[in-house]
C-alpha positions as CSV (number, residue, x, y, z in Angstrom):
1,X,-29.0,-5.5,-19.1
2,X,-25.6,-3.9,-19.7
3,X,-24.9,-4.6,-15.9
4,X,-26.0,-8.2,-15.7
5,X,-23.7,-9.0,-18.7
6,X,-20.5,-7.2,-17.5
7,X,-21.0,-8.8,-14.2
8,X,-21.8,-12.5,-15.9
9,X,-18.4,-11.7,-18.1
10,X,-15.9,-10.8,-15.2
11,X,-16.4,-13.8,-13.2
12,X,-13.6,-12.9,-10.2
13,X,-14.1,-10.3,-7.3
14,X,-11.6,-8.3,-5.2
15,X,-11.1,-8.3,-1.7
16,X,-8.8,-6.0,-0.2
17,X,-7.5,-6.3,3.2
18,X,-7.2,-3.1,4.7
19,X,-7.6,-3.3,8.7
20,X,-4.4,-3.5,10.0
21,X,-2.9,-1.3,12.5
22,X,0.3,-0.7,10.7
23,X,2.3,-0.7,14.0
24,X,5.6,-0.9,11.9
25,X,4.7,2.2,10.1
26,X,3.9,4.2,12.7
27,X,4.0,7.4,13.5
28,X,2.3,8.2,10.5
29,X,-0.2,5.2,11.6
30,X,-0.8,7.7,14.8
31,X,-3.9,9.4,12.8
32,X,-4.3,7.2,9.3
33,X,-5.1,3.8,9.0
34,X,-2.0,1.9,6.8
35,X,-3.9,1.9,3.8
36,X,-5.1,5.7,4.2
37,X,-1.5,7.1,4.3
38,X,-0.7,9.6,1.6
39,X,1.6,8.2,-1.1
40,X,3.5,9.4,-4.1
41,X,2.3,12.9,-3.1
42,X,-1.2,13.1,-3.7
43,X,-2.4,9.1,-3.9
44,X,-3.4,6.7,-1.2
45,X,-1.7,3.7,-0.6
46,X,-5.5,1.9,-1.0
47,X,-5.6,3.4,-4.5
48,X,-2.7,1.4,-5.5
49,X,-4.9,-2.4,-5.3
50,X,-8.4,-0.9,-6.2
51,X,-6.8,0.6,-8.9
52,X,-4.8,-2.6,-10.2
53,X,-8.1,-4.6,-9.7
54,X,-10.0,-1.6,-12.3
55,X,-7.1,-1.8,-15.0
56,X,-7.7,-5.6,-14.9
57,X,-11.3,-5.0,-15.6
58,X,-12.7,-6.4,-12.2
59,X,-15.3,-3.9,-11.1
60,X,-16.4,-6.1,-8.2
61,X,-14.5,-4.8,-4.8
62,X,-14.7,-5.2,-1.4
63,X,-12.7,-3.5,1.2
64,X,-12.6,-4.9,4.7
65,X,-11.5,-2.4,7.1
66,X,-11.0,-2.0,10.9
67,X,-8.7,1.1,12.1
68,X,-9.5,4.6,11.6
69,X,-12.1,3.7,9.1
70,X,-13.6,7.2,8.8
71,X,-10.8,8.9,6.8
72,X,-10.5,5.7,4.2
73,X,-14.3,5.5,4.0
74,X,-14.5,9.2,3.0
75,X,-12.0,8.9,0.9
76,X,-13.4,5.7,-1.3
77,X,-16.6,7.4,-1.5
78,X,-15.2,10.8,-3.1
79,X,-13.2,8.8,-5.0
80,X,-14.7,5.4,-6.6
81,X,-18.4,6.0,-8.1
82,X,-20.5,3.6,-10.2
83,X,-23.3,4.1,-13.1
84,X,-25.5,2.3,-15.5
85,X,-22.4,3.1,-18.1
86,X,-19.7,1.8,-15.7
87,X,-21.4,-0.6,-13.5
88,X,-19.7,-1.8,-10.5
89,X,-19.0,-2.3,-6.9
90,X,-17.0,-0.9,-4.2
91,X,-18.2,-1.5,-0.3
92,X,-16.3,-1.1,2.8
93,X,-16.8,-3.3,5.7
94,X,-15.8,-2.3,9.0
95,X,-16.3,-4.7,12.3
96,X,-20.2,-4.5,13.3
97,X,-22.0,-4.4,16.6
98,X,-24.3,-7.9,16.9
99,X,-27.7,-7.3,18.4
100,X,-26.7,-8.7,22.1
101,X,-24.2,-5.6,21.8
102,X,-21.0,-7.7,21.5
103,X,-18.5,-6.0,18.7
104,X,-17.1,-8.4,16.1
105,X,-13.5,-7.2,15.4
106,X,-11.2,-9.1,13.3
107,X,-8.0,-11.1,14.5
108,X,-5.7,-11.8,11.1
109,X,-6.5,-11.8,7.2
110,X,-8.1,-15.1,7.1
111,X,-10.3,-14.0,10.1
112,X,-11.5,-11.1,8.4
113,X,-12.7,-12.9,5.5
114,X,-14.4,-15.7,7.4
115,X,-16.5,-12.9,9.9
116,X,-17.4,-11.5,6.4
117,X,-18.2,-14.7,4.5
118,X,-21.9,-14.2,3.9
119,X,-21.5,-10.4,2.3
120,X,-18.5,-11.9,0.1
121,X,-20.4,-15.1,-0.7
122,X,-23.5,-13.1,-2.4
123,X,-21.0,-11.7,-4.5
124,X,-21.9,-13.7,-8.2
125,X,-18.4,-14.8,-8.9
126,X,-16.7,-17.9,-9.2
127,X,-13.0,-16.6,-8.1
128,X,-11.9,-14.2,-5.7
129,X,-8.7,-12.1,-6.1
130,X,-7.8,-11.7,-2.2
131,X,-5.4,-8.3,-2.0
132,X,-3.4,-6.4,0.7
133,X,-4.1,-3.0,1.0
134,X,-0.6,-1.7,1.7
135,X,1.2,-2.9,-1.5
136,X,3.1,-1.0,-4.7
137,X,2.6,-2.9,-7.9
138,X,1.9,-3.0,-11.8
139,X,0.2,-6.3,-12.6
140,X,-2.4,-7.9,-15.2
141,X,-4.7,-9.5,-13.1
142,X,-6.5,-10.7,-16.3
143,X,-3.5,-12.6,-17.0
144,X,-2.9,-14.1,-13.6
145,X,-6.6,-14.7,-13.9
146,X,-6.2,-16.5,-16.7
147,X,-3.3,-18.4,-15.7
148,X,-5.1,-19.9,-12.3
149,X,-7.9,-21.4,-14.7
150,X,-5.8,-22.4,-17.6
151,X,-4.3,-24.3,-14.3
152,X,-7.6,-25.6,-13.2
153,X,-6.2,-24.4,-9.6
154,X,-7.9,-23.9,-6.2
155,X,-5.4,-21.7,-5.0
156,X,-3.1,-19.6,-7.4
157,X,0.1,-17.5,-5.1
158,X,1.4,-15.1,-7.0
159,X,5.0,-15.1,-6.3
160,X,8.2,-13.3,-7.3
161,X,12.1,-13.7,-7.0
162,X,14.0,-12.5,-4.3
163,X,17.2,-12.3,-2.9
164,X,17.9,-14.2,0.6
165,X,17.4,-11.2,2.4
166,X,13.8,-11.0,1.3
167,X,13.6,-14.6,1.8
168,X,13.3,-14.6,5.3
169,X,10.5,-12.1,5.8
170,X,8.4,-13.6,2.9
171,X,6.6,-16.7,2.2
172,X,8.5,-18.9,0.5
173,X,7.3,-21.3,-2.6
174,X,8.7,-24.5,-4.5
175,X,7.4,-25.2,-7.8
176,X,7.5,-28.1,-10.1
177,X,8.1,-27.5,-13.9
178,X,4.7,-27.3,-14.7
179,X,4.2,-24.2,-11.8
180,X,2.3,-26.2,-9.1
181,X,3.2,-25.4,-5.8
182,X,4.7,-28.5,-4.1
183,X,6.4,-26.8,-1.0
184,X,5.3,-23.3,1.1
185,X,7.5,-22.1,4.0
186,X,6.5,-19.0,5.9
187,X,9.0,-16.6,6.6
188,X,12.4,-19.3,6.9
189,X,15.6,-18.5,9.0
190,X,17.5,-21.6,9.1
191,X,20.3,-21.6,6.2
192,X,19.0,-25.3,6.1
193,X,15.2,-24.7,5.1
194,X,16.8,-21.5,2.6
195,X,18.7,-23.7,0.7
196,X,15.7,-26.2,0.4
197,X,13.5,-23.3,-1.0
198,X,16.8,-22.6,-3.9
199,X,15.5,-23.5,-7.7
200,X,17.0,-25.9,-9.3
201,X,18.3,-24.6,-12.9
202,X,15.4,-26.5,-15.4
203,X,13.3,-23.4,-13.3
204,X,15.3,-20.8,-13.9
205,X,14.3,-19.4,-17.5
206,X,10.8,-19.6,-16.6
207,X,10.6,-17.7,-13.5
208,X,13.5,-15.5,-14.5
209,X,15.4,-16.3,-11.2
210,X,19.0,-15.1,-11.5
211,X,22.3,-15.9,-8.8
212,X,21.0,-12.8,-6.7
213,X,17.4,-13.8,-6.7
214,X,17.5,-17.8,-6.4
215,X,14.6,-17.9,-4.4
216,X,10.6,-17.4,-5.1
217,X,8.5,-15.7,-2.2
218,X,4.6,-14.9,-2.2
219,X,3.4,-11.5,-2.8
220,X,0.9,-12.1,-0.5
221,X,-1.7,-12.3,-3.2
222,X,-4.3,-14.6,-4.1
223,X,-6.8,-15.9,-6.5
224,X,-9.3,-18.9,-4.8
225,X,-11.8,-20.3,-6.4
226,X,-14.9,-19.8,-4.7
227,X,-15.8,-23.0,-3.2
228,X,-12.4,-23.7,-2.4
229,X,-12.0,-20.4,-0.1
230,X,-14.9,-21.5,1.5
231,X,-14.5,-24.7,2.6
232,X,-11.0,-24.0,3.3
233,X,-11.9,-21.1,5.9
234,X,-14.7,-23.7,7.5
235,X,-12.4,-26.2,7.6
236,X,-8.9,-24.3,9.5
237,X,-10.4,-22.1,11.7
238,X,-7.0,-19.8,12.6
239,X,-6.6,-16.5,11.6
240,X,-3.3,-15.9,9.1
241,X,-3.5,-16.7,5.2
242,X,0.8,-16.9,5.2
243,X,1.3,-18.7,8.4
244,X,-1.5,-21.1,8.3
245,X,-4.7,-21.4,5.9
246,X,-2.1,-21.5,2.7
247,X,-0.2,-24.3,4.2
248,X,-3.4,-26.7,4.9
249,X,-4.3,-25.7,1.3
250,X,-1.3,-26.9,-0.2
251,X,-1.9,-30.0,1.5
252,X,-5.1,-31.1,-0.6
253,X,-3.2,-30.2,-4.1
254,X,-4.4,-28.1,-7.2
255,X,-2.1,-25.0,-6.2
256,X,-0.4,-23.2,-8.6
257,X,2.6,-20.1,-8.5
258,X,1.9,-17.0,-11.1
259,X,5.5,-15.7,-11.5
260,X,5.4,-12.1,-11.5
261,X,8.6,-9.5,-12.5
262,X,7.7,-6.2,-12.1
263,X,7.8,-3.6,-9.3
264,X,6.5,-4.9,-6.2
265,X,7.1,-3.3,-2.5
266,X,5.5,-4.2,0.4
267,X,5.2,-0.8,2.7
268,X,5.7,-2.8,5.8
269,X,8.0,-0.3,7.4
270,X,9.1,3.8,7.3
271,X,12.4,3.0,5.5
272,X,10.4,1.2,2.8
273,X,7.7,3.8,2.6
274,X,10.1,6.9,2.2
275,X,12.1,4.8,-0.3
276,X,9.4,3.9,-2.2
277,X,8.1,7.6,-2.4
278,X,11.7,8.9,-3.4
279,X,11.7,5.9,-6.1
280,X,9.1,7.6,-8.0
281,X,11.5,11.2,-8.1
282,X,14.8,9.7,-9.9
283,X,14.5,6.5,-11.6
284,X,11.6,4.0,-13.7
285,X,12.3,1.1,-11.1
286,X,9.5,2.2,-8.8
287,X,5.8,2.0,-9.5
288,X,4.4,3.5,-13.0
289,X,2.5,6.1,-12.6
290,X,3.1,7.6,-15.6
291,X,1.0,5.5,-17.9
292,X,-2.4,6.8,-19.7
293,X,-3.5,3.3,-20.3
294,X,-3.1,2.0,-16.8
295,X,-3.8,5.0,-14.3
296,X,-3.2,5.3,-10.6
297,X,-6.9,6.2,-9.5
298,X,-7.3,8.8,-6.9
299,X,-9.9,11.9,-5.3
300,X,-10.3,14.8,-8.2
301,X,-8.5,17.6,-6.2
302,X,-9.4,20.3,-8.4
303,X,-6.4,22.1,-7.9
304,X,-4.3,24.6,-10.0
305,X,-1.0,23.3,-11.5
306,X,2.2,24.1,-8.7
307,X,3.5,27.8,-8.3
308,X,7.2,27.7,-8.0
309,X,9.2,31.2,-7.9
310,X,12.4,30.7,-8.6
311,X,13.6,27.9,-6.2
312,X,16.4,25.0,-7.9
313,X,14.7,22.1,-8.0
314,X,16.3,18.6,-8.6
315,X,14.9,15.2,-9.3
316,X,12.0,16.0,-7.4
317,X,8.1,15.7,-7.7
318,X,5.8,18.9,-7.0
319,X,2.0,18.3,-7.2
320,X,-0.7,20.5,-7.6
321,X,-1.9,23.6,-5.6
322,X,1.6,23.8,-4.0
323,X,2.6,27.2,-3.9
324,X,7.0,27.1,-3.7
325,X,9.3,29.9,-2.7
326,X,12.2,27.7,-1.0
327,X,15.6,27.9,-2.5
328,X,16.1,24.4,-3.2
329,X,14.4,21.3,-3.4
330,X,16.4,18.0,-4.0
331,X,15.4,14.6,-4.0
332,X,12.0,15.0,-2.4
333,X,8.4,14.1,-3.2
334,X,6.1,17.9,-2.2
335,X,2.3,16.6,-1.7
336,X,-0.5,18.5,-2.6
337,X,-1.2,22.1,-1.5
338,X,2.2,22.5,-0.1
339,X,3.3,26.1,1.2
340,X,7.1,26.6,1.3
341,X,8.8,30.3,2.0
342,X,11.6,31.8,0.6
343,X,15.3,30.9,1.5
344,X,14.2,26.8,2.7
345,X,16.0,23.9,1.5
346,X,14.7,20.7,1.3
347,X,16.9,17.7,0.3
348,X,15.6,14.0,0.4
349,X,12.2,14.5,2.3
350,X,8.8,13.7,1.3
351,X,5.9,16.1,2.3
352,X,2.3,14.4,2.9
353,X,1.0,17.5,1.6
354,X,-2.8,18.6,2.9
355,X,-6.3,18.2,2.5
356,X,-7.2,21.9,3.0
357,X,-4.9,24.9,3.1
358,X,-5.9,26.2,6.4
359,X,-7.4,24.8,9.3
360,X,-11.4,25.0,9.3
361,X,-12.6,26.8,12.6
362,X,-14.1,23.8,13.9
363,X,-10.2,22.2,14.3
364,X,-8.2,25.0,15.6
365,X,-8.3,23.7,18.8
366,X,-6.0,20.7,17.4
367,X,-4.3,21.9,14.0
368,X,-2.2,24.7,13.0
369,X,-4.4,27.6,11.6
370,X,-1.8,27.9,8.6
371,X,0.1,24.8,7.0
372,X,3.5,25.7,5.6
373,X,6.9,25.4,5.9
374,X,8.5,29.0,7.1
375,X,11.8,30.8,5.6
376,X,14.9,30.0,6.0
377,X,15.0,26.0,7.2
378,X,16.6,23.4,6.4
379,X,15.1,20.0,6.4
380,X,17.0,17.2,5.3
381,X,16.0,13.6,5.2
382,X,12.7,14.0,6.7
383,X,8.9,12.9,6.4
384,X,6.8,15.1,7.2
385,X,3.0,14.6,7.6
386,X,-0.3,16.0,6.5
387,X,-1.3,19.6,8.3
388,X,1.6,20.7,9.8
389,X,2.7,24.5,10.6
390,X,7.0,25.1,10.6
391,X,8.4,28.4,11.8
392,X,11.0,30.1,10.5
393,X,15.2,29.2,10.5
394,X,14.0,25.9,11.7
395,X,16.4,22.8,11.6
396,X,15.5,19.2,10.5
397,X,19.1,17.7,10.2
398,X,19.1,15.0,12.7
399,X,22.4,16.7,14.4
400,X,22.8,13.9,16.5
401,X,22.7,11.4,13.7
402,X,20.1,8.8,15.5
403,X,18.8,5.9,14.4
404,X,15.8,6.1,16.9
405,X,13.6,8.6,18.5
406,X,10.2,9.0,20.2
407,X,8.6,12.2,21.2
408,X,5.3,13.6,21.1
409,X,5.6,15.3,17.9
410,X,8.9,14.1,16.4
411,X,10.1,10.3,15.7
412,X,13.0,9.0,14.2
413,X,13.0,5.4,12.5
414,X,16.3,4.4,10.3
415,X,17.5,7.4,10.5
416,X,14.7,9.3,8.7
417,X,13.1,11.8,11.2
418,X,9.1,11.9,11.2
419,X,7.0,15.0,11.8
420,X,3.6,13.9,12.7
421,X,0.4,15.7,11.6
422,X,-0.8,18.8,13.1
423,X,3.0,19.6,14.5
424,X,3.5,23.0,15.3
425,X,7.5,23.6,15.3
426,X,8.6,27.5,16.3
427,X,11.0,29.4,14.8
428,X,14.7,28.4,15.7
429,X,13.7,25.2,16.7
430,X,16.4,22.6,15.9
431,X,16.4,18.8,15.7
């Protein structure tokens, strides 16, 4: 009884997209799907939407992956865990095999959702909140909720402002005074179309734009009502929600904008996820995490509280079970179970951390049999991944200050080198 009442009450579902490749993030995409990458030190970036959509009070989530799914499927399942007392659901769908054999992979968001209609559609909702799962945020959904039926809409964008610069890799929206959309452009470069997409001042109090932000984009993130989603997906067969489903929606009316803000980052590319990591060390303009009433959900790690000798540490985040000897940490996010010896110093890097200290027997043959950073290196700017074994008086400085870099084990995007997991670097080795 408890469970048919709390499901009767929260009339809206979740559905996080969580397939994509994550070709701009990669190397660390190499061995983790997008949404599986370590963030923050000892979250995944998937916790950051299932864990918005809990806060919010919807306990109804499904997650549609495609790449890598055995690392984000473990994870969910150690993590996310319903009763009689909490009811709820969380599935993950993953691209099935039909019975002539033929594998049904997904092409785009929209795609993904119309291959999975049937298993969203016996969901016993009304609404469904539609999510990315590579996004950083702090949001009510109760209250954008709330706002898309006080607006009777069949489509509610939430949407924030942005600067010109984010302009043109966003979704842009124009909104009347009552907030219903009347104009969506994907992604614009003409200066023409930009200043089309400018609010006009009667706007500007109520979606807080400013002179630096004159423009509104779309979070990506949507609330349908149920009927509408699926005659919409029926009706427009392509694959993308930005580029072409929202666009025929707006077309037929009732769409609304809920103006968000707060923190929001999209973790499209290396320099925004190593920024966004390093937010969280030195300032309150990255993601809360440090608030009782609204947690970051994540796996119980059972780990003791950080050992730290006596190393200088500066505007920097050390989590649990890391055991610290270096000389000086600045400016860098340590993940779980960390190992670093005597006379390293680490300035503005972030560590994956690991999932085990050592390597079980059965990997050996591909991983280091000891994760740790050795004495005496210096690693400066760097990311460096889960399960990875460093020698001693090694040198991660980027000495010949590139921008770019492939290798087998060691990449450099914007500047910020990579170490990808299971790296084994010998002592002396410079970079």
């Amino acid at each position: 009884m408890l469970f048919e009442t709390t499901m009767k009450h929260h009339n809206i579902a979740s559905i996080i997209l969580a397939g994509g490749k994550g070709t701009r993030l990669h190397p660390l995409t190499l061995y983790h799907s997008k949404p599986a990458v370590s963030y923050g030190g000892r979250y995944r970036l998937i916790d950051i939407p299932i864990s918005n959509s809990l806060n919010s009070n919807i306990r109804q989530i499904l997650v549609i992956g495609q790449y890598l799914t055995t690392e984000i499927g473990h994870h969910l399942s150690q993590t996310y865990q319903f009763d009689n007392f909490f009811p709820g659901r969380l599935d993950l769908i993953t691209p099935e095999e039909k019975p002539n054999g033929e594998r049904i992979f997904f092409n785009g968001t929209a795609d993904a959702i119309r291959k999975n209609l049937d298993k969203i559609l016996e969901l016993p909702v009304d609404f469904f909140l539609i999510l990315s799962g590579d996004q950083l945020y702090n949001i009510d959904f109760q209250k954008m909720f709330n706002f898309a039926k006080e607006k009777d809409a069949d489509l509610t964008i939430a949407s924030l402002p942005v600067s010109e610069q984010d302009a043109k890799r966003l979704g842009l929206l124009k909104i009347n005074k009552d907030s219903y959309i009347v104009d969506f452009f994907e992604k614009p470069q003409e200066n023409e179309i930009l200043n089309n997409f400018r609010l006009n001042e009667t706007l500007d109090k109520e979606c807080k734009i400013t002179k630096e932000k004159p423009f509104l984009g779309s979070m990506g993130i949507y609330i349908f009502k149920r009927n509408a989603l699926k005659s919409l997906l029926l009706e427009d067969p392509r694959e993308d929600f930005g580029k072409h489903l929202i666009p025929t929606q707006l077309k037929k009316g009732k769409a609304a904008s809920f103006v968000y803000d707060g923190y929001w980052e999209d973790i499209g590319t290396i320099k925004s996820f190593y920024d966004a990591n390093l937010a969280l060390t030195t300032s309150n303009l990255g993601l809360k995490i440090y608030d009782e009433k609204n947690p970051i959900y994540t796996c119980a790690h059972h780990l003791p509280g950080a050992n730290i000798k006596t190393t200088k540490i500066t505007n920097s985040i050390i989590c649990e079970g890391s055991v610290i000897e270096a000389k000086e940490i600045t400016h860098s996010m340590i993940g779980l179970r960390t190992k670093i010896k005597k006379g390293t110093i680490i300035k503005d890097s972030v560590f994956l951390g690991n999932s085990t200290y050592t390597s079980p027997e059965q990997t050996k043959d591909v991983l280091p049999d000891v994760f740790e950073i050795g004495e005496n290196c210096t690693i400066e700017k760097t990311i460096i991944d889960e399960h990875v074994k460093i020698g001693n008086n090694v040198k991660l400085i980027n000495k010949n200050n590139l921008t770019s870099f492939d290798s087998e084990n060691i990449y450099v995007r914007d500047s910020i080198i990579i170490i990808t997991a299971g790296t084994i670097l010998p002592d002396n080795f410079e970079f």
